[in-house]
LOSE-252533 format. One line per field, with one value per residue: residue number from 1; residue in one letter; x, y, z of N, C-alpha, C in turn. Coordinates in steps of 0.1 Angstrom, whole numbers. Atoms other than C-alpha are relative to their C-alpha. Layout:
BEGIN
nr <- NUM/...
rest <- A/...
n.east <- X/...
n.north <- Y/...
n.up <- Z/...
ca.east <- X/...
ca.north <- Y/...
ca.up <- Z/...
c.east <- X/...
c.north <- Y/...
c.up <- Z/...
//
This chain:
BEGIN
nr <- 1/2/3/4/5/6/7/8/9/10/11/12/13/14/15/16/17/18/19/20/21/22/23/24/25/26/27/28/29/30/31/32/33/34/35/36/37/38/39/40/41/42/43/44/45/46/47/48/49/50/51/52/53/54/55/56/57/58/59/60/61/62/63/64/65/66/67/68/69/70/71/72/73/74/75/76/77/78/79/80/81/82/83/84/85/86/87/88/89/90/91/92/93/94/95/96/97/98/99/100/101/102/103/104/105/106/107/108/109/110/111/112/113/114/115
rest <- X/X/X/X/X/X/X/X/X/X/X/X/X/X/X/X/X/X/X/X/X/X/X/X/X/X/X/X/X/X/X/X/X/X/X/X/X/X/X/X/X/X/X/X/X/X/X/X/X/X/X/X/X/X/X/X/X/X/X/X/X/X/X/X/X/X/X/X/X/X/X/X/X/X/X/X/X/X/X/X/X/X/X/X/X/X/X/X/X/X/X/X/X/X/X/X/X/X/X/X/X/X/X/X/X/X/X/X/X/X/X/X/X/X/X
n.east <- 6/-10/2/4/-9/-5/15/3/9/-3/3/2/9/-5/-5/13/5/-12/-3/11/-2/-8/10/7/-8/-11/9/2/-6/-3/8/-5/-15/9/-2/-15/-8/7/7/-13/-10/-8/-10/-17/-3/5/14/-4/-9/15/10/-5/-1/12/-2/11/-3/-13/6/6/-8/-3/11/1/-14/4/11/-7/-7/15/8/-12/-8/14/0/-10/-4/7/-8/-13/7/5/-8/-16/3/-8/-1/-17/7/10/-4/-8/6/7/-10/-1/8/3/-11/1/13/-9/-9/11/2/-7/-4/13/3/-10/11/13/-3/-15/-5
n.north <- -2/-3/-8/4/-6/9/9/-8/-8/-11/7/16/-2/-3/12/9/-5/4/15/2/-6/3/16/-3/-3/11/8/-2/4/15/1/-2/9/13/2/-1/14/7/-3/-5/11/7/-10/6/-15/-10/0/-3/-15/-8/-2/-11/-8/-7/-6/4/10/-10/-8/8/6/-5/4/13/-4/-13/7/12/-1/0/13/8/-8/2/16/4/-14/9/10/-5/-5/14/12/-6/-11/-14/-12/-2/15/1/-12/6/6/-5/-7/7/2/-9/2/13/-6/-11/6/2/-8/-7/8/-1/-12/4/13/-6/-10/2/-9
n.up <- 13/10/8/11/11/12/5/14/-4/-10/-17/8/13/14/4/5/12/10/1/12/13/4/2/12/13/3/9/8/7/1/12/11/5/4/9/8/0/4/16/11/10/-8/-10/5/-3/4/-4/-8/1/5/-9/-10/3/1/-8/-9/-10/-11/-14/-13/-7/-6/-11/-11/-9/-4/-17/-8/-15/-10/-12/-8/-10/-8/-6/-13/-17/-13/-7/-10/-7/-9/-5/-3/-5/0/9/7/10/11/7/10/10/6/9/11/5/7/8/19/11/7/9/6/4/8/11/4/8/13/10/13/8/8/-1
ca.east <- 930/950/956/944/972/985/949/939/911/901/882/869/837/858/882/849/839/873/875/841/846/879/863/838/865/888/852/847/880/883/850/864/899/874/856/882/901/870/850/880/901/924/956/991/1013/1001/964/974/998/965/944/967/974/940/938/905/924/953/932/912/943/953/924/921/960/953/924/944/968/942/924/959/970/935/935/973/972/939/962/990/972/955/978/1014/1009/1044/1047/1085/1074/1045/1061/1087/1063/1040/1069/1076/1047/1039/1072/1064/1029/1053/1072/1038/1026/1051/1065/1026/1026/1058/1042/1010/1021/1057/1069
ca.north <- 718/716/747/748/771/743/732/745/753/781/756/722/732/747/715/696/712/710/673/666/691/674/638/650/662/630/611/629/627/588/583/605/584/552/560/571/538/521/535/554/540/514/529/530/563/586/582/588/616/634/628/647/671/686/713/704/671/695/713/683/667/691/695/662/666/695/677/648/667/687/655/640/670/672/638/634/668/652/620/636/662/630/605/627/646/659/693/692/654/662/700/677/654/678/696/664/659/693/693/656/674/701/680/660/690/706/674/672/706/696/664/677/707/694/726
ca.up <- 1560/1528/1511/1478/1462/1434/1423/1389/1398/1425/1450/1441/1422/1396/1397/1395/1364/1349/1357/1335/1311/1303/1309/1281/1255/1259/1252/1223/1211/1216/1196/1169/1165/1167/1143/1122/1127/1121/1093/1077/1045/1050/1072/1056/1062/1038/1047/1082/1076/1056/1084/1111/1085/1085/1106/1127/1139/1148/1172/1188/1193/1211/1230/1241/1251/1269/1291/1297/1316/1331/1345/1353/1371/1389/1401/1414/1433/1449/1455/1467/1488/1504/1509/1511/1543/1546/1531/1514/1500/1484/1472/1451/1440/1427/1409/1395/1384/1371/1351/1328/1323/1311/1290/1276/1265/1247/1232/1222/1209/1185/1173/1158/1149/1134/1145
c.east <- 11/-2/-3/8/7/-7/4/-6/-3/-2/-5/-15/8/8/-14/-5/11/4/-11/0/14/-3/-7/6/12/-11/-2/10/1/-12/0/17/-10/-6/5/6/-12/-8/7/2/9/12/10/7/-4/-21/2/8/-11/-9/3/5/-9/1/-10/2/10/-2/-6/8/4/-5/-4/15/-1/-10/2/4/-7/-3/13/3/-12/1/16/-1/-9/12/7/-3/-7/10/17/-3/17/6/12/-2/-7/6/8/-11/-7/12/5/-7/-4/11/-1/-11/8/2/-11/-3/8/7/-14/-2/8/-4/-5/3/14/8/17
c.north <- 2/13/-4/10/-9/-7/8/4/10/-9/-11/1/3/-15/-11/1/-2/-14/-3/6/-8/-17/1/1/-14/-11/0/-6/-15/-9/5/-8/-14/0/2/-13/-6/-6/12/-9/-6/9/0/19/13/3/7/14/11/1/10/17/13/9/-2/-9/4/4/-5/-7/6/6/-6/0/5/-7/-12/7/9/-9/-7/11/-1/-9/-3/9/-8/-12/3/10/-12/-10/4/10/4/10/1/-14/4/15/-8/-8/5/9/-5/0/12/0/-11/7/10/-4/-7/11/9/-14/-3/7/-3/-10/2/10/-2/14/-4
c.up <- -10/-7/-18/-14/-15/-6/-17/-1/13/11/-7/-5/-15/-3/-1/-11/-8/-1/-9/-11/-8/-3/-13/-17/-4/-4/-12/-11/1/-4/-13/-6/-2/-9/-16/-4/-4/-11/-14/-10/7/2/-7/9/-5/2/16/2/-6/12/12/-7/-2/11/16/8/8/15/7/2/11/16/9/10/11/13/3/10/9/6/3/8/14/7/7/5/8/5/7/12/10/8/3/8/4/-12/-11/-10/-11/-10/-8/-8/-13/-9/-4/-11/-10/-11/-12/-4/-11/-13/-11/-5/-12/-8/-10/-17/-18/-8/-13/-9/-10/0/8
//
C-alpha cells in the first residue's frame, strides 16, 4: 500500500474534493476570460492592463492559479504513486515536481501582482 504522506489531501476523499473543487474554479475562471475576450472591448494593451488591474481579476487569477497546481499536483502524485514503484525514483520526481509548482506559483504571484 502506498503511503499517503505527500498527497494534499489527508486520504483520497479529501483529494477527491480538492480535485473538483479546483476543476470547478478553473471552469469558472476559463468562462470568465472567454467571456471577457469575447464580449469585452476591443483588446490592445491598455484595455488589458485595466482589466488585470482590477482587483477582483487579481484574486481569481490567482485562484484559478492556485487550483491548477492543486489538480496538477493531485494527479501526478496519483501518476507517479502508480506507475513509479521505486521509492528513491519517484521521491525525486515528486520533488521535482513539487519544486516547478513552486516556481509556477510564485512567478504567478509576481505577475498579477507586479510585485
Amino acid at each position: 500500500m502506498v503511503n499517503h504522506v505527500s498527497s494534499v489531501g489527508r486520504n483520497g476523499v479529501h483529494d477527491f474534493v480538492l480535485v473538483r473543487a479546483s476543476a470547478v474554479i478553473i471552469a469558472l475562471y476559463t468562462l470568465y476570460m472567454l467571456g471577457y475576450l469575447l464580449f469585452g472591448p476591443e483588446l490592445n494593451y491598455e484595455v488589458w492592463s485595466g482589466f488585470f488591474d482590477k482587483t477582483s481579476t487579481r484574486v481569481f487569477t490567482m485562484m484559478a492559479l492556485l487550483s491548477v497546481l492543486i489538480h496538477a499536483w493531485i494527479g501526478l502524485w496519483q501518476v507517479l504513486t502508480d506507475y513509479i514503484k521505486h521509492a528513491a525514483v519517484r521521491a525525486v520526481l515528486q520533488f521535482g515536481v513539487v519544486a516547478t509548482l513552486f516556481v509556477y506559483l510564485f512567478s504567478g504571484f509576481f505577475i498579477v501582482w507586479g510585485a
